[in-house]
C-alpha positions as CSV (number, residue, x, y, z in Angstrom):
1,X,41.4,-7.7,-33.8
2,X,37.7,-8.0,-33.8
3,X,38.1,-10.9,-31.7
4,X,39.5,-8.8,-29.2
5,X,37.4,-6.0,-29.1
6,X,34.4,-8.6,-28.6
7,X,36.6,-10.1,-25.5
8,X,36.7,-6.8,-23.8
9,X,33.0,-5.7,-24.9
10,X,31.9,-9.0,-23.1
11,X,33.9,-8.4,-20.5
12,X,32.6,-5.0,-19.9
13,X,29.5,-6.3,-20.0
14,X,29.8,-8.7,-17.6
15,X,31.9,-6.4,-15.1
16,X,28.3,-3.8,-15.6
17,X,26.5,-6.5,-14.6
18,X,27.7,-7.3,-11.7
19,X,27.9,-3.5,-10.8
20,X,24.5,-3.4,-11.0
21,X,23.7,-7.1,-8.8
22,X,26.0,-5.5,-6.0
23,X,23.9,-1.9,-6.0
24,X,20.3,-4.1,-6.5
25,X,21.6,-6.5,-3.2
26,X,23.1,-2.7,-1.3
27,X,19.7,-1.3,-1.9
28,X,18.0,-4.6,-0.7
29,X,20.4,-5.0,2.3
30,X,19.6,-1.2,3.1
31,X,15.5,-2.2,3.2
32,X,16.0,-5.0,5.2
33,X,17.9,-2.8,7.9
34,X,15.2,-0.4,7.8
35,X,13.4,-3.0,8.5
36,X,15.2,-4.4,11.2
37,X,15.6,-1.4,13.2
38,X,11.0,-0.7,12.9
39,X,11.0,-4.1,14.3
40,X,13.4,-3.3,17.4
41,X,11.4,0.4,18.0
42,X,8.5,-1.7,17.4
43,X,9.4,-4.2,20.5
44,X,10.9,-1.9,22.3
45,X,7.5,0.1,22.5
46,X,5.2,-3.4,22.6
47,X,7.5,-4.0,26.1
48,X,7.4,-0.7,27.0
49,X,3.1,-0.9,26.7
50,X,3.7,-4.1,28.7
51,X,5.3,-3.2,31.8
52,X,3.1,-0.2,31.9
53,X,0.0,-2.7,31.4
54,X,1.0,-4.7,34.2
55,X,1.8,-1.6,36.9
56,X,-1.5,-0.3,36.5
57,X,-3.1,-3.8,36.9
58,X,-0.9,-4.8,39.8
59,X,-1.7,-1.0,41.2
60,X,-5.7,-1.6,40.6
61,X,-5.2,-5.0,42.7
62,X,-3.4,-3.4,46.1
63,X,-6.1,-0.8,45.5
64,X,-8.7,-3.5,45.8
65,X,-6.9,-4.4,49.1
66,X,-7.2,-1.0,50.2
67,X,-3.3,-0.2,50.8
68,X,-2.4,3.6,50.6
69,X,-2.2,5.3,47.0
70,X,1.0,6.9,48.0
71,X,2.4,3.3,48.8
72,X,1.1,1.7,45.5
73,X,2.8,4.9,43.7
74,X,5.6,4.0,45.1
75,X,5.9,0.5,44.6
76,X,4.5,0.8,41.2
77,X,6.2,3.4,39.7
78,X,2.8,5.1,38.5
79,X,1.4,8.8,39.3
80,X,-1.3,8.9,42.5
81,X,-3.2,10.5,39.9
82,X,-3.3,7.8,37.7
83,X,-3.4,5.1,40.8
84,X,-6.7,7.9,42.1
85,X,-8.3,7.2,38.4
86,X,-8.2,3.4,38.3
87,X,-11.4,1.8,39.1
């Protein structure tokens, strides 16, 4: 009898066990896909800076080379104020 009560008190023990592996690798999965989805924001705005970054430098260059503000808003996407403010 006491052989069997040890059997199923080690195997309860083992079953907890793992219970609490699977919720320590959950919560560990859950961080990591926290982390992920910063790191997507995070490019996403890094790309976003980028392409914004570039307009204004490509607008600042026609400007150089005196072509109309309302032409470099256009082709550039940016404001005519903001193309009137580079220097």
């Amino acid at each position: 009898m006491i052989f069997v009560l040890k059997r199923k008190w080690d195997a309860e023990a083992v079953r907890m066990y793992q219970q609490e592996q699977v919720e320590g690798l959950e919560k560990q999965l859950e961080g990591l896909e926290k982390q992920l989805q910063e790191a997507k924001e995070a490019v996403v705005i890094a790309k976003a800076e980028g392409e914004r970054k570039k307009a204004l430098e490509t607008a600042l260059e026609f400007k150089k080379m005196g072509l109309p503000i309302a032409d470099i808003a256009k082709g550039t996407g940016l404001s005519i104020e903001e193309i009137e403010k580079l220097k």
